[in-house]
C-alpha positions in Angstrom: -25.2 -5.6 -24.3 -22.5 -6.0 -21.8 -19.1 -4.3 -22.1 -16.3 -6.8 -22.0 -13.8 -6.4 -19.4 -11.2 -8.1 -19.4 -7.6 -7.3 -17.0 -5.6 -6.0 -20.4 -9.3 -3.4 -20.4 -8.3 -2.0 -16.7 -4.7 -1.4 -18.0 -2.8 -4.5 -18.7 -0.3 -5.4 -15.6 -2.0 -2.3 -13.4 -4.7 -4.4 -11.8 -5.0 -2.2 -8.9 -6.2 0.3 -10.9 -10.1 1.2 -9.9 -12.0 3.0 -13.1 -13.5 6.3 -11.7 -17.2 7.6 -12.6 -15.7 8.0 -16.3 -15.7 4.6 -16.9 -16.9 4.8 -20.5 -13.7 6.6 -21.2 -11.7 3.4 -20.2 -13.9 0.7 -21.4 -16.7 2.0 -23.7 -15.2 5.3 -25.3 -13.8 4.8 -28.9 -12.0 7.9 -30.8 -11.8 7.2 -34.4 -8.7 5.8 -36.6 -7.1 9.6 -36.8 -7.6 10.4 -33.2 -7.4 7.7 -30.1 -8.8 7.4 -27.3 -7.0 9.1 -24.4 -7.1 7.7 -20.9 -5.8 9.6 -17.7 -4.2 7.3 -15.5 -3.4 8.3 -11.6 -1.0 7.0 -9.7 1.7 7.4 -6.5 5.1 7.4 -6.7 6.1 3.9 -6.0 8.5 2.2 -8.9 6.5 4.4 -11.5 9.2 3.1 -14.2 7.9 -0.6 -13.7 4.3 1.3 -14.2 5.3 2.9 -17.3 6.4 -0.3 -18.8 3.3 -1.8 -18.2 1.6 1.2 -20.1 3.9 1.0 -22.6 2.8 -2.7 -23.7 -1.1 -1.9 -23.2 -0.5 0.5 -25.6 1.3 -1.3 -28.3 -1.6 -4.4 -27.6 -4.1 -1.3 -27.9 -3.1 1.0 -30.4 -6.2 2.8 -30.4 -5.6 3.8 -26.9 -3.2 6.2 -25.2 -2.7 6.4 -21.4 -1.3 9.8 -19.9 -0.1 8.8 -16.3 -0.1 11.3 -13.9 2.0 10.6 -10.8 1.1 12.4 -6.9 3.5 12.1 -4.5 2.0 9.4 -2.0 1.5 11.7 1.2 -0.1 13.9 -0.9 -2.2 11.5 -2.6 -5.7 11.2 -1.2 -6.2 14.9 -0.5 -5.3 15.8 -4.2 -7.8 12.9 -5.0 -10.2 14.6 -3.7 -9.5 17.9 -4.5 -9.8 16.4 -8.3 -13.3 15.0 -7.7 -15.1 17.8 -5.5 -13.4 20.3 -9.1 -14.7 17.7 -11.8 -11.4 17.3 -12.7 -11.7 14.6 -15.6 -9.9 11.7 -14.9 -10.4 7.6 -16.2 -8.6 5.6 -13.9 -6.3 5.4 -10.5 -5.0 3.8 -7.6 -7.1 3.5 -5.1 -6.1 1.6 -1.5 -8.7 -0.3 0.1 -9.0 2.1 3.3 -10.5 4.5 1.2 -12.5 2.6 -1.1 -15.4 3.1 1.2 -15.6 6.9 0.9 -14.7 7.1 -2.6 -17.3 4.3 -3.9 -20.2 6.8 -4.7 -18.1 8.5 -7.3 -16.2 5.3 -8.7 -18.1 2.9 -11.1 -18.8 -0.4 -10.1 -17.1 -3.6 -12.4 -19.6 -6.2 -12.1 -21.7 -5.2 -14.9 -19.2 -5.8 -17.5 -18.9 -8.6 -19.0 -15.8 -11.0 -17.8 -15.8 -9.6 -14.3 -17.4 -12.8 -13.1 -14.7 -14.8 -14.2 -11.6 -12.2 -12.8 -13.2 -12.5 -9.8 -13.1 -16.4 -9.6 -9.3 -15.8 -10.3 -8.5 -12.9 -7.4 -7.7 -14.4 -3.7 -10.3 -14.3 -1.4 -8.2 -11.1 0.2 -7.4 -9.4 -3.1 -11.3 -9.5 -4.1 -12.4 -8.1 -0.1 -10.1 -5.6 -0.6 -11.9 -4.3 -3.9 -15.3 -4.8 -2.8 -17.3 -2.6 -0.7 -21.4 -3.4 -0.2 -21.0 -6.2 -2.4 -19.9 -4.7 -5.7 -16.3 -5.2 -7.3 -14.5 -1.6 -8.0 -11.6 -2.6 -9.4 -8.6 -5.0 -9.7 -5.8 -5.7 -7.5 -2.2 -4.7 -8.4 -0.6 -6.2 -5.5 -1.3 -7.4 -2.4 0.9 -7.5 1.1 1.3 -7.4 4.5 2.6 -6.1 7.6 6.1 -8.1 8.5 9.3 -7.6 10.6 12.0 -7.1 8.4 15.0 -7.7 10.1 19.0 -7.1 9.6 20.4 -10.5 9.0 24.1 -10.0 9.7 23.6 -7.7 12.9 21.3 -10.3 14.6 23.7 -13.2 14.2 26.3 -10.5 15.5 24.6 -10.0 18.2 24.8 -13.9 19.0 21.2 -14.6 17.8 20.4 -17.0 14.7 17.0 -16.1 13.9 15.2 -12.9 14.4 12.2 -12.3 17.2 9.1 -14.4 17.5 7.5 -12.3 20.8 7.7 -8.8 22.1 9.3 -9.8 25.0 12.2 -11.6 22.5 12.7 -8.6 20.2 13.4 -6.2 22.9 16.0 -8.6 24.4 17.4 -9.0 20.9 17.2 -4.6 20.5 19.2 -4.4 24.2 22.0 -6.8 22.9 22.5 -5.2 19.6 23.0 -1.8 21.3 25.0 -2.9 24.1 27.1 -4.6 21.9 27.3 -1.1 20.0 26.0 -3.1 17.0 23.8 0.1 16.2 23.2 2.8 18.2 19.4 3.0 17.7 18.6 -0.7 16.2 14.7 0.0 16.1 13.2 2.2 13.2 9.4 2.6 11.8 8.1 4.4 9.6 6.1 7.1 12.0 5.1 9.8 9.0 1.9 9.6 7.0 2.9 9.4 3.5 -0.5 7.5 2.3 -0.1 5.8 5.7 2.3 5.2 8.3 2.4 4.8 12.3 -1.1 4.0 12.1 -0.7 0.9 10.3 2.1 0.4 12.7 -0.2 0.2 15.3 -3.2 -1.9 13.4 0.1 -4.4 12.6 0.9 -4.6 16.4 -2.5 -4.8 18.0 -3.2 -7.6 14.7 -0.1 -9.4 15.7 -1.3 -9.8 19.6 -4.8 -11.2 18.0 -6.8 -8.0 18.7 -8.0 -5.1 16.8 -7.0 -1.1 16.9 -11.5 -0.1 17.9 -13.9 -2.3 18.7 -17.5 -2.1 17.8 -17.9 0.7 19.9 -14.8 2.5 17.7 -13.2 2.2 21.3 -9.4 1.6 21.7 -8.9 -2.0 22.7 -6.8 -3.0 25.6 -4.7 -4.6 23.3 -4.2 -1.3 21.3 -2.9 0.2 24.0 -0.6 -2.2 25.7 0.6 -2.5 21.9 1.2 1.8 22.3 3.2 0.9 25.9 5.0 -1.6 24.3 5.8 1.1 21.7 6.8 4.1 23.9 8.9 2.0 25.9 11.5 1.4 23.6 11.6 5.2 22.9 12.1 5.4 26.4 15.0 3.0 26.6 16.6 4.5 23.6 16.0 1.8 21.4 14.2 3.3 19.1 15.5 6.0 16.4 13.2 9.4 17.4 14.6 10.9 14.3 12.3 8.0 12.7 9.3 10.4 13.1 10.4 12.1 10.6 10.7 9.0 8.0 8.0 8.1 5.8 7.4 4.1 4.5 9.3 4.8 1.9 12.2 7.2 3.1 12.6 4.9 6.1 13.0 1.8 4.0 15.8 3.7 2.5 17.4 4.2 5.5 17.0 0.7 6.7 18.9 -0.7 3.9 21.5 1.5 5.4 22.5 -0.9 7.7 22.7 0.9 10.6 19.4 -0.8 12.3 18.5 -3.7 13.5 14.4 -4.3 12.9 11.6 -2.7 11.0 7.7 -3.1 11.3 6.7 -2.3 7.9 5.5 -3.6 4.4 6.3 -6.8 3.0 7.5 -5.0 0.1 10.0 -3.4 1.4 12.2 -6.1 2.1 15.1 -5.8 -0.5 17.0 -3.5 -1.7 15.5 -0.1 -2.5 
């Protein structure tokens, strides 16, 4: 008989989650009335609070099961992953983006057996269910879903004389040499350069995505447009628009220092619009 899966089964509020080759721990393991069930739960450090409320109520609506959430710092993330698997290192469930889904699958267990996934599916967007489904088989549910946008300092644009931000290239550098002429910032360019889960690489698949191309081709060769997406790139590093010390800034420390206020644009995750 089928297990029943259901989105409060894969942690209630966590979609995102992917069940690892202990599966039966999350949905088919049952302790009995003196000891519940105990589920390991990895994640990485993004709004981990928010997570443990969500734990919190799939706990109370599960009494019989407790979650222990382990948290990995996210630049650190996939390696320790892996370092957990290739030890046997028990674990139930955890985050898993889709640019690794691939190489993990053989370990993780597959959803579509269980009863209900049929139906979750029907309710995912076409994008969230891609992104959880590798060779035709679901391996978890989304959490959240985004995308690559230019997040951009209201107030110093229209300083700068302009009432909306950049639609081209061409337009955003103009906008970059105007806010620093006018001394509006020193450096009003900043990405977030350092791999922590990811970083300039997706700056790059954004840019070469944005210009209607791809980062490799079928060959795994770098497209034109990659690379007059990198020229683009080091040129304003060479005109000084760019912040160099950005390098050194993570997706998540360099969202911090945007909300400074001291720059103009970043290329980054929708989520990180807003306050930090």
């Amino acid at each position: 008989m089928a297990q029943r899966l259901t989105r409060r089964a894969v942690l209630k509020g966590i979609g995102g989650a992917v069940a690892a080759a202990g599966v039966a721990g999350l949905l088919g393991r049952r302790g009995t009335a003196a000891e519940p069930v105990r589920l390991k739960f990895i994640v990485w450090n993004y709004q981990v609070q928010t997570v443990q409320q969500f734990i919190n109520q799939f706990e109370a609506a599960n009494p019989d099961i407790k979650v222990d959430m382990e948290v990995i710092p996210g630049n650190e993330y996939i390696p320790k992953i892996q370092l957990m698997q290739n030890a046997r290192t028990p674990f139930d469930v955890l985050y898993v983006a889709d640019g690794i889904l691939a190489q993990w699958s053989p370990w993780l267990q597959p959803l579509d057996a269980y009863d209900g996934a049929a139906a979750l599916k029907q309710q995912m967007l076409p994008v969230a269910l891609r992104s959880m489904t590798y060779k035709g088989r679901l391996y978890g549910l989304p959490y959240f879903s985004s995308y690559f946008a230019l997040i951009y300092n209201d107030r110093m644009l229209r300083g700068a004389g302009f009432a909306a931000p950049p639609k081209t290239y061409e337009e955003w550098t103009e906008q970059a040499r105007a806010i620093k002429s006018k001394g509006l910032s020193k450096t009003p360019m900043l990405w977030p350069v350092k791999i922590s889960g990811w970083g300039g690489m997706w700056v790059v698949n954004a840019m070469a995505a944005s210009r209607g191309g791809r980062v490799l081709d079928d060959s795994l060769n770098v497209t034109p447009v990659t690379l007059t997406s990198l020229r683009w790139w080091v040129s304003t590093y060479k005109e000084g628009l760019s912040d160099p010390n950005g390098i050194e800034l993570d997706p998540n420390t360099s969202a911090t220092a945007f909300m400074g206020g001291d720059y103009a644009t970043m290329l980054s995750t929708s989520f990180f619009a807003g306050p930090q």
